[in-house]
N, C-alpha and C positions, 0 to 999 in steps of 0.2 A: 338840777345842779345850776347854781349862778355864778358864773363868771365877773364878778364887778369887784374883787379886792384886787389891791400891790399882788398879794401873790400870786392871785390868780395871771393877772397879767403877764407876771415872770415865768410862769408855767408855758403859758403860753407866746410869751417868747424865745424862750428857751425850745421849744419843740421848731418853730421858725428858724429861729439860728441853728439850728441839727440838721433840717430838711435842706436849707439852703447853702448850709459850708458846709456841712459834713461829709458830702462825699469825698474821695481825696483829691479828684482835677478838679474840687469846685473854689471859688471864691472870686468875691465881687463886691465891690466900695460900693455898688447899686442897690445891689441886695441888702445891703446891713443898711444901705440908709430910709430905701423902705420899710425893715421889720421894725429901725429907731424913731420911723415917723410920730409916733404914738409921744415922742418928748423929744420934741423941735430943738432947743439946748443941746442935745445931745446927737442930733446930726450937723447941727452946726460946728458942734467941733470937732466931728468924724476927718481920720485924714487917712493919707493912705497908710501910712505906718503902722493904723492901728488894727490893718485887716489881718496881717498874723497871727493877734492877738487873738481876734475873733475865730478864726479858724481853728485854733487851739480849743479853746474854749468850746466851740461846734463840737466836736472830736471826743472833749473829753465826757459833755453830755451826751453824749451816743453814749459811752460806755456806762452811764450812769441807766436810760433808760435800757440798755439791755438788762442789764440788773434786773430791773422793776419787773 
């Protein structure tokens, strides 16, 4: 298996943000700017506002890979 497309990356960030928010006392502006590192643009404009969002987000692909 290789790992080198978009989606492969979104996979693989998406299982990051699940590990990292998904618990429920978790969440951290550190964390998400770490898993963002991968596209500097987009930690750049990380604020804290937007960690809700993320968390939601975390939360809802948990429910996606229990599915799987």
């Amino acid at each position: 298996m290789r790992f080198d497309s978009y989606a492969d990356a979104g996979v693989l960030t998406a299982v990051k943000l699940l590990n990292a928010l998904g618990p429920a006392d978790s969440s951290s502006l550190t964390s998400l700017a770490k898993i963002l590192a991968i596209d500097p643009p987009s930690v750049a404009r990380l604020r804290k506002g937007d960690e809700a969002g993320f968390v939601i987000l975390a939360r809802a692909l948990g429910k996606v890979f229990e599915d799987l």
